[in-house]
C-alpha positions in Angstrom: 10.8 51.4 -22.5 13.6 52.5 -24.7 12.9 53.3 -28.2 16.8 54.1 -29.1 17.3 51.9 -31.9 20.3 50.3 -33.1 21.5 51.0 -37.0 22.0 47.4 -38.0 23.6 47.5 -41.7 22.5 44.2 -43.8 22.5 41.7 -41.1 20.0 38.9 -41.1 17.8 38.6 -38.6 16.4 35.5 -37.0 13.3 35.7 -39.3 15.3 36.2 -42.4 17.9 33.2 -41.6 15.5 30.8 -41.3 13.6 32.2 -44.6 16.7 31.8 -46.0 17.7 28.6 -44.6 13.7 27.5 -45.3 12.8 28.7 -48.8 16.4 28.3 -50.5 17.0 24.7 -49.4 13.5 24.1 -50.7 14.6 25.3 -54.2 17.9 23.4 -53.9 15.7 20.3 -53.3 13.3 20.7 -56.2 16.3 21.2 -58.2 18.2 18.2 -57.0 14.6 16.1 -57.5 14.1 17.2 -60.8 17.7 16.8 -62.2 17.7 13.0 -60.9 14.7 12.2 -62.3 14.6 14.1 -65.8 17.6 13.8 -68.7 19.3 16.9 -69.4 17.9 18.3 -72.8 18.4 20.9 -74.4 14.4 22.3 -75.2 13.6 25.5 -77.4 12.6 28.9 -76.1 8.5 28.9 -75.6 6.9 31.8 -74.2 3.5 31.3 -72.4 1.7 34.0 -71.3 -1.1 33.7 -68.9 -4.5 35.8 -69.6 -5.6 35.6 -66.4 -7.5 38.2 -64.4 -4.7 40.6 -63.6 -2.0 38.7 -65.6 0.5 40.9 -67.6 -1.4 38.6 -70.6 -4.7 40.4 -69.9 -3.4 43.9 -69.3 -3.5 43.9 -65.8 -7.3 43.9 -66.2 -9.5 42.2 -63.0 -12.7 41.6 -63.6 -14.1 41.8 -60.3 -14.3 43.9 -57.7 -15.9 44.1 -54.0 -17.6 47.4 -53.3 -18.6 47.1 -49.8 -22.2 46.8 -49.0 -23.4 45.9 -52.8 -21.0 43.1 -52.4 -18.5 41.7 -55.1 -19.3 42.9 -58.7 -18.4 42.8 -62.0 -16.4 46.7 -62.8 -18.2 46.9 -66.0 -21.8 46.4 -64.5 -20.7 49.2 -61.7 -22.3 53.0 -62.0 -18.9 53.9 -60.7 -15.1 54.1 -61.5 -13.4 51.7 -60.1 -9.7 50.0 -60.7 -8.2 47.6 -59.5 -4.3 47.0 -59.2 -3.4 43.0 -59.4 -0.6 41.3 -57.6 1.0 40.8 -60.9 1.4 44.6 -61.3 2.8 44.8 -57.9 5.3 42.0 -58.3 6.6 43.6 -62.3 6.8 47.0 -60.8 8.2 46.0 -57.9 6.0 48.3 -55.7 7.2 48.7 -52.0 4.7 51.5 -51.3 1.4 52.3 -52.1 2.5 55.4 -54.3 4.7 52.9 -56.6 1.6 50.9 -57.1 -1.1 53.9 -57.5 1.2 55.9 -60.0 -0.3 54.0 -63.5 -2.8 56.0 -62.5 -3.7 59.4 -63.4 -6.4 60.7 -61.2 -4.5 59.1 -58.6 -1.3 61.5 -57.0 0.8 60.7 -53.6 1.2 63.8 -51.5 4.0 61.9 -49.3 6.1 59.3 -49.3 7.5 56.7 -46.7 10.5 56.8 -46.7 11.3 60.8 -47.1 8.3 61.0 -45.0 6.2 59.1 -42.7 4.1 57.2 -44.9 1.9 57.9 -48.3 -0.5 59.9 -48.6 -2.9 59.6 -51.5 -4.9 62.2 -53.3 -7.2 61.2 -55.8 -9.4 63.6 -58.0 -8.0 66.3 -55.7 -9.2 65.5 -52.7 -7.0 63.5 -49.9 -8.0 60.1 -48.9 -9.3 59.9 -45.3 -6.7 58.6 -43.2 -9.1 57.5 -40.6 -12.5 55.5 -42.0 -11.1 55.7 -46.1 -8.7 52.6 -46.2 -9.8 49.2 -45.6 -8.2 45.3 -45.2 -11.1 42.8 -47.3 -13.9 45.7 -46.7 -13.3 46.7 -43.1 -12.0 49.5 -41.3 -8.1 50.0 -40.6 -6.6 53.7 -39.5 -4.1 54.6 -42.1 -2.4 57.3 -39.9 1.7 57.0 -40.3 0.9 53.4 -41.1 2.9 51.9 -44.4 0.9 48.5 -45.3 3.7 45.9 -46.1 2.2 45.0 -50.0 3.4 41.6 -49.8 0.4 40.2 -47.8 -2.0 41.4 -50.6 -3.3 40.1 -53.2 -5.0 43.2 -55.1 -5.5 47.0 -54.0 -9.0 48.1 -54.9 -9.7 51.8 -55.5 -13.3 53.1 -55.4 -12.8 56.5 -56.8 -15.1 59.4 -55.5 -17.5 59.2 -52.6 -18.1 55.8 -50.9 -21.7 56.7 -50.0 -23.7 53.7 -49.3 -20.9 51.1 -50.0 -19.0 52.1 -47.0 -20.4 54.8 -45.0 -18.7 57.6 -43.4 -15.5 58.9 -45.2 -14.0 62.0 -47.1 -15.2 61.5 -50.3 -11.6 61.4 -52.3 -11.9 57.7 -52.5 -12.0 54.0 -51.2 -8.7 52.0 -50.9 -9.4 48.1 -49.9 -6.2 46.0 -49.3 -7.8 42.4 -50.0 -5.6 39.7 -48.6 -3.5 36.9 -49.8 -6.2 33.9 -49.4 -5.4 30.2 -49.5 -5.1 28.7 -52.9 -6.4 25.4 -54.0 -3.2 24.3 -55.7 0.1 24.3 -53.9 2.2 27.2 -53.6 5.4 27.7 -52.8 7.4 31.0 -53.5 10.5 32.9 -52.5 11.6 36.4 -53.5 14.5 38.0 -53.0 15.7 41.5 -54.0 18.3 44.6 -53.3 17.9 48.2 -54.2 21.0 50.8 -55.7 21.0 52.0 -52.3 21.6 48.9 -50.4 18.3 47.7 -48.9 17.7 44.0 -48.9 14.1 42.2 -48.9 13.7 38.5 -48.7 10.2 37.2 -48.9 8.7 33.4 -48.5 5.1 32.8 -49.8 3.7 29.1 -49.0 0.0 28.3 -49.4 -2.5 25.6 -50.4 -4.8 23.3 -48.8 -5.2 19.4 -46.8 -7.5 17.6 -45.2 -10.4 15.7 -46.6 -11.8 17.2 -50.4 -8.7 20.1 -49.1 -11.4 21.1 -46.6 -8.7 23.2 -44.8 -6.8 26.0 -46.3 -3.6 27.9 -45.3 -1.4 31.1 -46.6 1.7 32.2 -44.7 3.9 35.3 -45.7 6.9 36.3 -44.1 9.3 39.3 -45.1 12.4 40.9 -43.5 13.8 43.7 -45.0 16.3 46.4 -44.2 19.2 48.6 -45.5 20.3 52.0 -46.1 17.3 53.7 -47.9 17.9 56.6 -51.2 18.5 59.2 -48.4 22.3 59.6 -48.4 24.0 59.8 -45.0 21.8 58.4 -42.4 18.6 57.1 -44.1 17.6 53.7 -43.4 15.2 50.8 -43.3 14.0 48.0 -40.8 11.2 46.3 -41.3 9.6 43.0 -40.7 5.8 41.4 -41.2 4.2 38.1 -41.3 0.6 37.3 -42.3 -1.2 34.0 -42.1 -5.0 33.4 -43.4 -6.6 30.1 -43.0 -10.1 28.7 -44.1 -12.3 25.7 -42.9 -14.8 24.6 -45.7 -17.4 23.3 -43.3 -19.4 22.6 -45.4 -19.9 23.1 -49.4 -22.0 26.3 -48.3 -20.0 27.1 -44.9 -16.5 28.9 -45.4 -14.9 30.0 -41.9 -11.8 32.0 -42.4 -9.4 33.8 -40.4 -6.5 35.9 -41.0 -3.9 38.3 -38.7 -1.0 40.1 -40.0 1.7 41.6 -37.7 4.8 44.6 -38.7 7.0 46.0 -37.0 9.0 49.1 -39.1 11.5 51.9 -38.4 12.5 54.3 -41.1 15.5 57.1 -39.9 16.4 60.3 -41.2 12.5 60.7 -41.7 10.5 64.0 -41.5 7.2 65.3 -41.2 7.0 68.1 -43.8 8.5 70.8 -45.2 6.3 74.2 -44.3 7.3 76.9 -46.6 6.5 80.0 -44.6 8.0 82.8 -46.5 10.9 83.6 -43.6 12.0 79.7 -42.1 11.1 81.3 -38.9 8.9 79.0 -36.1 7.2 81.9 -35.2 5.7 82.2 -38.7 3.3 79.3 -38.1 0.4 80.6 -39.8 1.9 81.4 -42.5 2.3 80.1 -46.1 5.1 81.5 -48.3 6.5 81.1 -51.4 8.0 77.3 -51.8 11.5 76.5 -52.3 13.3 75.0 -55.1 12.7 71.1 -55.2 16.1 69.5 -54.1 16.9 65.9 -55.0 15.2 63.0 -53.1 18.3 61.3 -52.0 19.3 64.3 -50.4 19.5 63.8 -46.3 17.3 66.9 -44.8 16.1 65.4 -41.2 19.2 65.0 -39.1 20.5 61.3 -39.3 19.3 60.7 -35.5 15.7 61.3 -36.4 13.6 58.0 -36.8 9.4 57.3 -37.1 8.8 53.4 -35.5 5.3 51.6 -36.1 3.9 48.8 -34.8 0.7 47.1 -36.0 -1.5 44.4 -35.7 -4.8 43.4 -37.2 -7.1 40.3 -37.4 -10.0 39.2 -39.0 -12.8 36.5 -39.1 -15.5 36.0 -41.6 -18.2 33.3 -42.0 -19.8 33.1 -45.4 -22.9 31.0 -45.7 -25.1 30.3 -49.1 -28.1 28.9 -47.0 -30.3 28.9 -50.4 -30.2 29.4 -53.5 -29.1 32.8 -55.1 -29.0 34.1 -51.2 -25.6 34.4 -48.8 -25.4 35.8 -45.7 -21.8 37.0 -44.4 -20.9 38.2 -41.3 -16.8 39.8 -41.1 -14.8 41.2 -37.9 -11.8 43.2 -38.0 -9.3 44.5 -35.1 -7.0 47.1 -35.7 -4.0 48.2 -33.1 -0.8 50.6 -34.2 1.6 51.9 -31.6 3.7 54.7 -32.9 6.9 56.4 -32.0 7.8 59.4 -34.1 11.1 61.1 -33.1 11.5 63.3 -35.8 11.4 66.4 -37.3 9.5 69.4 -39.1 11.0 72.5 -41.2 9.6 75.6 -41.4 11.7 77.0 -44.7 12.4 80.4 -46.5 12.3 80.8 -50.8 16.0 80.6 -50.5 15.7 77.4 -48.9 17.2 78.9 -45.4 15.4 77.1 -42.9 14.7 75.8 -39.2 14.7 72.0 -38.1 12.2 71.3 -35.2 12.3 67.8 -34.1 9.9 66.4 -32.2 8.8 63.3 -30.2 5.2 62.0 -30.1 4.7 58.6 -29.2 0.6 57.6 -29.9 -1.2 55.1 -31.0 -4.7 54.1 -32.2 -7.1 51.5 -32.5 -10.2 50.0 -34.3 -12.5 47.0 -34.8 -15.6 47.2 -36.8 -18.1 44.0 -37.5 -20.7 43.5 -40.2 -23.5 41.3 -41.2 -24.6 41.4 -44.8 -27.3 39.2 -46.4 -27.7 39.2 -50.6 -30.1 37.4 -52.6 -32.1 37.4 -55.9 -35.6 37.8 -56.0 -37.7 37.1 -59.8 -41.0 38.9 -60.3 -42.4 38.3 -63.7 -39.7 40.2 -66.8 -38.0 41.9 -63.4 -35.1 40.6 -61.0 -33.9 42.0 -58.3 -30.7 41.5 -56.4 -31.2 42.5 -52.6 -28.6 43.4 -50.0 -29.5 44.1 -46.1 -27.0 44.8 -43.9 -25.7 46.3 -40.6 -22.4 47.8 -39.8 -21.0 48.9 -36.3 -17.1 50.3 -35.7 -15.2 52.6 -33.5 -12.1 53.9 -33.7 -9.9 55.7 -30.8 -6.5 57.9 -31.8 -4.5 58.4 -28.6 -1.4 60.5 -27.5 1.7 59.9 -24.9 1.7 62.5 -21.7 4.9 62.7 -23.0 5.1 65.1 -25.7 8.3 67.1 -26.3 10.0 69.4 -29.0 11.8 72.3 -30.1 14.2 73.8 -32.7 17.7 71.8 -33.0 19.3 74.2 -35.8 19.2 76.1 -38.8 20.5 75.5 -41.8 19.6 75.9 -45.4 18.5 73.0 -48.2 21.3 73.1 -50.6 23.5 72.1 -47.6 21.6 70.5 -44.9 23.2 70.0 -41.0 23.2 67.2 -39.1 22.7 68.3 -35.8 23.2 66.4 -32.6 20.5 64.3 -30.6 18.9 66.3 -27.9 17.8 63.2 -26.1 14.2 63.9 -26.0 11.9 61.4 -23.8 10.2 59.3 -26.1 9.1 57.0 -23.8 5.3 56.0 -23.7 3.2 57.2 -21.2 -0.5 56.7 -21.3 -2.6 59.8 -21.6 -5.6 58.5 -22.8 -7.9 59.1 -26.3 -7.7 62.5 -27.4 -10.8 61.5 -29.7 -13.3 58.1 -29.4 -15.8 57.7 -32.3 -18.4 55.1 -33.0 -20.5 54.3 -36.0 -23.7 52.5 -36.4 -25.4 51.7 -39.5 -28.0 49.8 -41.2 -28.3 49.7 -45.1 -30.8 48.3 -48.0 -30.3 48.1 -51.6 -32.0 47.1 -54.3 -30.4 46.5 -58.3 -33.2 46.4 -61.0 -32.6 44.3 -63.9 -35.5 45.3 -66.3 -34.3 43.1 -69.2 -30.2 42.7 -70.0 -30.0 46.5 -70.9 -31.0 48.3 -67.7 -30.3 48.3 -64.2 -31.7 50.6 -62.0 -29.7 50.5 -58.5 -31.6 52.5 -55.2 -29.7 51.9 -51.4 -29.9 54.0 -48.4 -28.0 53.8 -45.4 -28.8 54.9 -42.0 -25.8 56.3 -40.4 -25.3 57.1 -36.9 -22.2 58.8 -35.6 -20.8 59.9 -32.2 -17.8 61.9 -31.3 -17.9 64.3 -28.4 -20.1 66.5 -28.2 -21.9 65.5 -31.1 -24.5 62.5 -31.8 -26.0 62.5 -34.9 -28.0 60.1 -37.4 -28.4 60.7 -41.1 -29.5 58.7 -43.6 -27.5 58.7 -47.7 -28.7 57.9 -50.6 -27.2 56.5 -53.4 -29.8 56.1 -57.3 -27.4 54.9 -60.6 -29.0 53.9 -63.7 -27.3 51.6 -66.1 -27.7 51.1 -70.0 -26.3 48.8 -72.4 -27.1 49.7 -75.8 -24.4 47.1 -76.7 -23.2 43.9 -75.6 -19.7 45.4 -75.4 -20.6 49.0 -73.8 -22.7 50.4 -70.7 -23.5 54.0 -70.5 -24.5 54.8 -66.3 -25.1 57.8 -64.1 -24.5 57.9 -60.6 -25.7 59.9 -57.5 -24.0 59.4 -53.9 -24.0 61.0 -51.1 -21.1 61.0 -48.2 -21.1 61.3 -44.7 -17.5 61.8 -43.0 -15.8 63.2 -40.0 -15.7 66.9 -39.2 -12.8 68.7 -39.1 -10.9 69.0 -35.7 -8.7 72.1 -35.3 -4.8 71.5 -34.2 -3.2 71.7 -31.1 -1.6 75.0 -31.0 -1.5 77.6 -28.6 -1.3 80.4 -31.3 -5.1 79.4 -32.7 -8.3 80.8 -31.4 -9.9 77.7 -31.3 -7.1 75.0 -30.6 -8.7 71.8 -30.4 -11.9 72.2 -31.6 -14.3 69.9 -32.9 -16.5 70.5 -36.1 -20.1 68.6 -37.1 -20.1 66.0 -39.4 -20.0 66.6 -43.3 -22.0 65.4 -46.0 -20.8 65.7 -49.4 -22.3 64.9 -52.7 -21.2 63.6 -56.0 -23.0 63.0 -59.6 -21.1 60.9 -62.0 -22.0 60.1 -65.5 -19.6 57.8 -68.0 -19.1 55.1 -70.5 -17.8 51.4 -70.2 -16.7 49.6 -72.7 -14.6 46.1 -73.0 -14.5 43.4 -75.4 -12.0 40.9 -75.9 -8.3 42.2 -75.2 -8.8 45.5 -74.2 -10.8 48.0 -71.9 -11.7 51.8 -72.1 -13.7 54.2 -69.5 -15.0 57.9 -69.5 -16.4 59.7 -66.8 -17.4 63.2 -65.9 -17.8 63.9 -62.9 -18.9 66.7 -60.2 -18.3 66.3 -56.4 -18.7 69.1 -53.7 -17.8 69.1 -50.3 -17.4 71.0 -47.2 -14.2 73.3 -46.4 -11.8 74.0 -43.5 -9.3 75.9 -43.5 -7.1 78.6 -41.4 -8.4 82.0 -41.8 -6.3 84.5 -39.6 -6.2 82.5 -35.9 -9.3 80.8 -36.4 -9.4 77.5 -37.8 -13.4 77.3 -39.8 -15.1 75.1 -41.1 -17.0 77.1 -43.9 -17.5 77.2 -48.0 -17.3 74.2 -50.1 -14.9 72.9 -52.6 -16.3 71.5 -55.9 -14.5 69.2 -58.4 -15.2 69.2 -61.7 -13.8 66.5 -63.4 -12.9 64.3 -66.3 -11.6 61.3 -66.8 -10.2 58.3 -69.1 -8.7 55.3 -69.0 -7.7 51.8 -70.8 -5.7 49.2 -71.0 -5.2 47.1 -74.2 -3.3 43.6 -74.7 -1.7 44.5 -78.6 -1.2 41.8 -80.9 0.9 39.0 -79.1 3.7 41.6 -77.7 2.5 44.6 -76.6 0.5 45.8 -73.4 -0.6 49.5 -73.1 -2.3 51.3 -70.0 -3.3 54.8 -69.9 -5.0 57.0 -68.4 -5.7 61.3 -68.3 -7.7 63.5 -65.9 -9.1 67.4 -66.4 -10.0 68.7 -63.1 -11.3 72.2 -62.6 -11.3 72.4 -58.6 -12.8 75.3 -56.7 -13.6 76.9 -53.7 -17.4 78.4 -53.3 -19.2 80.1 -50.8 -16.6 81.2 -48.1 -16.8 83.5 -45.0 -16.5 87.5 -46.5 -14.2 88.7 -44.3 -13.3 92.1 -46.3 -17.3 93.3 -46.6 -17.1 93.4 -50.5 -20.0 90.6 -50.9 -17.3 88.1 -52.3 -16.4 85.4 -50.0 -12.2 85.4 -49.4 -11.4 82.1 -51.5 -14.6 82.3 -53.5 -13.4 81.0 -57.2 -9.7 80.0 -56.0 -8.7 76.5 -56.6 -8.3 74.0 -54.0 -4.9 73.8 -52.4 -2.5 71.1 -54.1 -4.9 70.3 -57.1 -3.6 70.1 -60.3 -5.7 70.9 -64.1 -3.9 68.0 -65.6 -2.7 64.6 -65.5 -1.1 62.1 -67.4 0.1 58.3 -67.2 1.1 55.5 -68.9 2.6 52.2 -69.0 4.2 49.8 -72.2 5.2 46.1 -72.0 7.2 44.4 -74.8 7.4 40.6 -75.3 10.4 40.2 -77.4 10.3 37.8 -79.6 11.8 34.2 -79.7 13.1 35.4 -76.1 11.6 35.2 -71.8 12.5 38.7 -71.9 9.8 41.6 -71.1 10.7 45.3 -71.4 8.7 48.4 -69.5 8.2 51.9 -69.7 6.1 53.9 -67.8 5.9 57.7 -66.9 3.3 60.4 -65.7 2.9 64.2 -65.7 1.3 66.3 -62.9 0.8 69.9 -64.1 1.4 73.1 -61.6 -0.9 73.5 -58.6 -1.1 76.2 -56.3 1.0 76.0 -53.1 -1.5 78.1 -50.9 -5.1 78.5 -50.9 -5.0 82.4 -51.9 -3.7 81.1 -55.0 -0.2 83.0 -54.5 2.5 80.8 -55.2 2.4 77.2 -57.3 4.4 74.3 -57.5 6.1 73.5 -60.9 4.8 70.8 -63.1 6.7 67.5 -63.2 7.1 64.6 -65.5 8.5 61.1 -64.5 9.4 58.1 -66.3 10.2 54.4 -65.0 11.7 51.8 -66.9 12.3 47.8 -66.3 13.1 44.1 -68.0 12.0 41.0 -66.3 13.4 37.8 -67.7 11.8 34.1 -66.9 13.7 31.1 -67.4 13.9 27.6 -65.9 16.6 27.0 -63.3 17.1 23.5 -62.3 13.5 23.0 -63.3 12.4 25.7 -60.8 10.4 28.6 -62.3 12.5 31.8 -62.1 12.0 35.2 -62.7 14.5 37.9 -62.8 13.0 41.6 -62.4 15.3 44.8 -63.4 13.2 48.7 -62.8 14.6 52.1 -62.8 11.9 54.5 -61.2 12.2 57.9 -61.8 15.5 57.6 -64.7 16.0 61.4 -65.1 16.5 61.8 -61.5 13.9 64.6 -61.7 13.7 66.8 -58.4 9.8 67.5 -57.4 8.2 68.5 -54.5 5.1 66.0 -53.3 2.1 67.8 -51.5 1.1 71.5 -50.7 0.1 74.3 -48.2 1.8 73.1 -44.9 3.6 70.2 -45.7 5.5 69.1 -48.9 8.3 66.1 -48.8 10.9 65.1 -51.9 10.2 63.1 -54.1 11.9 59.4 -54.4 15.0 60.2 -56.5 16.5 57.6 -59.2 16.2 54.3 -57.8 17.4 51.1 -59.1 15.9 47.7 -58.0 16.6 44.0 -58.8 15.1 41.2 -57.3 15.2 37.4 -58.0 11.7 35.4 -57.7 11.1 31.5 -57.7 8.3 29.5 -57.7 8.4 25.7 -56.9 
């Protein structure tokens, strides 16, 4: 199989012609339909503004949320922090990666970026979200490794922020990300989007759903987007990328709902790299090393050779039955499949404080696979003054990351950032050729919870969850506990406190020769986390506080032996809100302290102090900030936006050595709706990152640029 890919510039494809062809004949249609049948009249300027869950109208704020095993809930009835980012927010930001849509955030941080990089990487409240059991499509397991989700097939992002603990089982406690799908919609919908960025990528996206049959018994949602272009990376970046989803429902019955869904992408980024490693000498042979970082350099600036290119392919489906077979009770039962074949041919640096460095290019084809299924029954049970909602449920996965025979690499040139070379192809053998799993897992679980109502001011919430977990050569069963109390001393505000307990993955130690231990695979981890905090919402606005303290188990490299030692323990605190102002203003904010540390590590020098006892974690900053402003002008369609963030320093290594300079960001945008031949238009304008501020993303072994000053206007109509 050849993976040498042509460098198409801004030609259609099959897929996007007939979108095209499709969606804008559609709209020429509408147009012609309405103009015949309707006077031309000139009608005065009125601005409506819908306050829907998630709508600019209600500040972006959704209601609901789903939090795995306890089910869909309302946020302020959770003892945990939880946001939720609506399609609306996607759409006026227009997001293309998970980082875009995360960044109103401040406890939230990327550590990488897709198109510099291979894909984003989120941290939240210090800790990195597991790639591996951490991200899920409506609830269920999908491996985020080098995978970019297209956005367009989503309707919200959820973000369950700390340990998942009984909701979802095993995973690094940093947080929960759920992708929950486009669904069919009772009304008819009919969409197309088109858009182009400053650097010369073009998107077109169709959206068509609604529902037929008898009472609209049957339901159906197709998406379909082609986009591609020469990316922010000057000379040689570039974009291919294509997806389509469709999700269908069968209302069997007014208490049956059958539903299935699959979504397929293919995507190829060039000029991407792994990481920049910033080893004190840009030598290879310094691999254990960490050195003082570089100057940032500009994000548009080309640093992997032009020939260098990461290719993805995924697939995933999905069924779910949902049945209310009584009153107050529902019993579900969901499957998901997840497949990704992967072709990275490109590079890694290992770079000098003067920015001299060494480009080793790689090629690595894998892939990886997943399916999990789980049943989950919920009900309400009255005794007396007391209710109880019930969940019992049962959960079983596995996951499998595999690797090519064919793995090949080596250094293709020096150079030095300020003036990066382009160096020739060596013509490495990319080709896939099977060499089996390098690591199998499976999961079992079974889980029970019970939510207390003693009156309408507390909620007491007990569930436990049996986990059982095998990866060669362990097999081990746990069980985790999660307790919360709830108060509402006001019909407005709920004061809670939280206690979960996480199971995840131990650590594996990489593949290189140079360690000790190369390979190696760690026990399982259980981490903790107490949580106390405030909710309060009431009429146009929303505000949060919580304080929080998680502690989890640490790896790291310590000479040529990777351990698995110590802990880690975040100290946090955090607030947020979002406000609809008057008639013409919409606010978000939100700010995080975090005092992150490292306790209890091997004493390697005999002085009775462990060697990274009271450092801070790697890559974990004491501050953040963010924010985001909407203006309605008046007497006009016309919206205006600002938003920006500031990260504070955060140390590079974890002897605490060398930091990263602090950043600040700030985006800006207008979006004007209008009418055009009686089709429902809406013009978007944004500037991300206006300053053109350089910044590097991550820490320790790997950092990537940031995403330079990018423009992007797209065109949307709805008919």
């Amino acid at each position: 199989m050849s993976i040498r890919l042509a460098s198409p510039r801004l030609q259609l494809t099959p897929v996007a012609a007939a979108l095209q062809v499709c969606f804008v004949g559609l709209a020429f249609t509408a147009a012609g339909a309405h103009a015949a049948d309707e006077p031309e009249t000139a009608l005065p300027v009125v601005r409506v503004q819908s306050t829907a869950p998630g709508s600019a109208g209600s500040a972006y704020r959704v209601e609901d949320a789903s939090l795995g095993a306890l089910g869909a809930k309302k946020l302020r009835d959770t003892p945990f922090t939880v946001d939720v980012f609506s399609r609306a927010l996607m759409d006026n930001k227009q997001a293309s990666s998970l980082a875009d849509v995360l960044k109103g955030d401040a406890a939230i941080t990327p550590n990488t970026n897709g198109i510099n990089g291979l894909t984003t990487e989120i941290v939240v409240r210090g800790s990195t979200v597991d790639f591996y059991n951490s991200y899920k499509i409506d609830g269920l397991n999908m491996l985020a490794w080098s995978t970019e989700l297209p956005l367009e097939h989503y309707e919200n992002i959820e973000v369950l922020k700390g340990a998942g603990g009984f909701m979802y089982g095993f995973g690094a406690p940093g947080a929960i990300i759920n992708y929950v799908s486009k669904r069919p919609t009772d009304t008819p919908l009919r969409s197309v989007t088109t858009s182009v960025t400053g650097s010369g990528t073009v998107l077109l996206h169709g959206d068509v759903g609604g529902r037929f049959g008898d009472d609209g018994r049957f339901g159906y949602r197709v998406n379909l987007v082609d986009e591609q272009g020469d990316t922010y990376v000057d000379d040689g970046g570039h974009i291919k990328r294509r997806s389509g989803s469709v999700a269908l429902d069968w209302r069997i019955t007014p208490d049956i709902v059958w539903s299935v869904d699959a979504l397929h992408q293919e995507r190829t980024v060039h000029a991407a790299y792994f990481g920049v490693h910033a080893n004190g000498s840009g030598d290879p042979a310094d691999w254990d090393v960490i050195g003082a970082p570089p100057a940032a350099i500009d994000g548009n600036r080309r640093l992997a050779s032009s020939f260098t290119y990461y290719r993805a392919r995924a697939t995933t489906y999905g069924t779910e039955v949902n049945w209310r077979f009584a009153p107050d009770w529902n019993a579900r039962v969901a499957y998901r499949s997840w497949e990704q074949r992967r072709i990275p041919y490109y590079s890694r640096f290992t770079v000098a404080p003067d920015g001299t460095y060494s480009e080793i290019q790689l090629a690595s084809p894998g892939r990886t696979e997943t399916e999990q299924v789980q049943g989950i029954v919920t009900g309400k049970v009255v005794t007396g003054p007391v209710a109880h909602d019930l969940v019992f449920g049962a959960s079983r996965s596995r996951f499998s990351v595999g690797e090519s025979l064919q793995f090949d690499g080596g250094v293709i040139g020096t150079g030095n950032l300020s003036n990066p070379g382009n160096f020739p192809d060596p013509g490495r053998n990319a080709d896939w050729e099977d060499g089996g799993f390098l690591r199998a897992e499976r999961q079992r679980a079974l889980f029970v919870s019970d939510t207390v109502h003693l009156g309408s001011r507390w909620d007491v919430l007990v569930g436990l969850r049996h986990n059982k977990f095998e990866r060669e050569p362990y097999s081990e069963s746990k069980v985790t506990p999660t307790f919360a109390v709830i108060h509402r001393p006001l019909s407005w505000l709920s004061a809670y406190a939280s206690y979960v307990e996480s199971l995840e993955q131990g650590a594996t130690a990489p593949l290189l020769p140079q360690l000790s231990n190369p390979g190696q695979v760690f026990p399982p981890l259980k981490s903790k986390q107490a949580e106390i905090g405030l909710k309060a919402e009431a009429g146009d606005w929303a505000a949060s506080v919580a304080v929080f303290r998680m502690i989890r188990p640490l790896d790291y490299l310590r000479g040529n032996t990777y351990t698995q030692d110590g802990r880690s323990q975040y100290d946090g605190l955090e607030l947020s809100g979002k406000a609809r102002l008057a008639r013409d203003w919409t606010v978000t904010a939100s700010g995080v302290l975090l005092d992150a540390k490292n306790k209890k590590t091997l004493d390697g020098d005999g002085d009775g102090v462990g060697d990274l006892d009271g450092n801070r974690v790697t890559g974990t900053s004491r501050g953040q900030v963010a924010g985001y402003v909407e203006y309605s002008v008046p007497s006009l369609p016309l919206v205006v936006t600002g938003g920006g963030r500031y990260v504070s320093a955060r140390y590079h290594d974890n002897q605490n050595r060398y930091t990263l300079p602090a950043y600040a960001l700030m985006d800006l945008g207008a979006r004007y709706t209008t009418r055009i031949g009686g089709t429902d238009t809406t013009f978007r304008f944004n500037i991300d990152n206006v300053a053109d501020k350089a910044y590097w993303l991550g820490s320790d072994e790997r950092l990537t640029q940031g995403a330079p000053r990018t423009y992007k206007l797209s065109a949307q109509a709805k008919f």
